[in-house]
N, C-alpha and C positions, 0 to 999 in steps of 0.2 A: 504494500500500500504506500504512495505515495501521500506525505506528510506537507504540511503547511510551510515549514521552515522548510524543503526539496523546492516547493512551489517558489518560495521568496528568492531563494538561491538563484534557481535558474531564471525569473523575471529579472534578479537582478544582474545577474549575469549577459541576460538577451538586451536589457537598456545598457548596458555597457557596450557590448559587440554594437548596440544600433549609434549609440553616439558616437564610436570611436568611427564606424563606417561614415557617419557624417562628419569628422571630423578629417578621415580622410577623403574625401566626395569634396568638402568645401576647400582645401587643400592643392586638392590636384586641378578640381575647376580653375581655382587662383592663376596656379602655375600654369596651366594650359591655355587658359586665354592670355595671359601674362606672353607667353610663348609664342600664341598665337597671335596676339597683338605686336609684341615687336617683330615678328614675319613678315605681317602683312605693312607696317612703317617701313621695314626695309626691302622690302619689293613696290610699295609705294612710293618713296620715297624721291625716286630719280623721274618718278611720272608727275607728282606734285610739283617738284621743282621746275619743272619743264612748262608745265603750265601756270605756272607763276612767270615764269621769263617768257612766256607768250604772251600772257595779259600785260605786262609792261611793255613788249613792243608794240602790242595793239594801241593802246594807249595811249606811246612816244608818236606813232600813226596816224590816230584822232587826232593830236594836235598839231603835226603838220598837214594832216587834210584841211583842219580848218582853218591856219594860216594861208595856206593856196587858196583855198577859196577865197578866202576877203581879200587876197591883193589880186587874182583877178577880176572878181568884181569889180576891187574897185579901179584897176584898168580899163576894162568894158566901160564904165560908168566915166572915168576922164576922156575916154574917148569919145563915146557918143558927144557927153557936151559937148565937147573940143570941135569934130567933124561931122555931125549932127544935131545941133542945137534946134534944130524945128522939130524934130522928131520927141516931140513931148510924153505921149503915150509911152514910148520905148523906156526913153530916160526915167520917166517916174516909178515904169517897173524894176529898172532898173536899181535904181535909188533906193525901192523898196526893200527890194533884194539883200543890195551891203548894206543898209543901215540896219533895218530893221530883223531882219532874218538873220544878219549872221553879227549884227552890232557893230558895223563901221566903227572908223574914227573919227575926229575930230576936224584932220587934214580936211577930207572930204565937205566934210559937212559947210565951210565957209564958201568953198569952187562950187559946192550944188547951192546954195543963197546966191549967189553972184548971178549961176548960169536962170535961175528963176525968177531976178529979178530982172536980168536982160530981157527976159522971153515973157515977162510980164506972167509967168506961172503961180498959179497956187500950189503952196505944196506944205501946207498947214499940216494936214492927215498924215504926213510922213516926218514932221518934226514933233508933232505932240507926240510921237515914240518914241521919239529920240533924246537918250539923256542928257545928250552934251551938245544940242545945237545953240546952245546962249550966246 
């Protein structure tokens, strides 16, 4: 016959083996994702970089696309005035263009008042966007 202190024994025995298993289970999970984590960092590691030095030459990219454009615009836009001064419609889009869309300078903005007030132009709608035509 199996006795009560047999019964305690082995329960207490079976929570020993159950917490020592979890105490090896939390153990080896640690180290193994541990293990697994720095695997995958260093297989990762030269693809993250890579694409970090991609994003900063898209970037260095973005900002000279958008230097090229404003200084062609604003070439297009000295020239129209310069050898097209009746061509109003053209210029306005144009003006539109550098000032407002890509945010002209300053340079600009005195030659386009000049060439509008030669040509007798309104061009209010394009300077009340513009921060710096004072």
């Amino acid at each position: 016959m199996v006795s009560l202190e047999m019964i305690l024994q082995i329960a207490g025995w079976l929570a020993g083996a159950i917490t020592t298993f979890g105490v090896i289970y939390a153990f080896v999970t640690k180290v193994g994702n541990r293990v697994l984590s720095t695997a995958l960092d260093k297989y990762l590691k030269p693809i993250t970089d890579h694409q970090t030095e991609l994003s900063k030459e898209v970037r260095a990219l973005r900002v000279e696309l958008q230097q090229n454009n404003l200084q062609t615009a604003r070439v297009d836009l000295n020239q129209a005035m310069e050898h097209a001064p009746h061509e109003h419609k053209a210029i306005l889009d144009l003006a539109w263009h550098y000032f407002i869309e890509l945010g002209g300078d300053t340079y600009m903005t005195g030659l386009f008042k000049a060439w509008a007030k030669r040509e007798g132009v309104d061009i209010s709608h394009i300077l009340q966007h513009v921060k710096h035509h004072d």
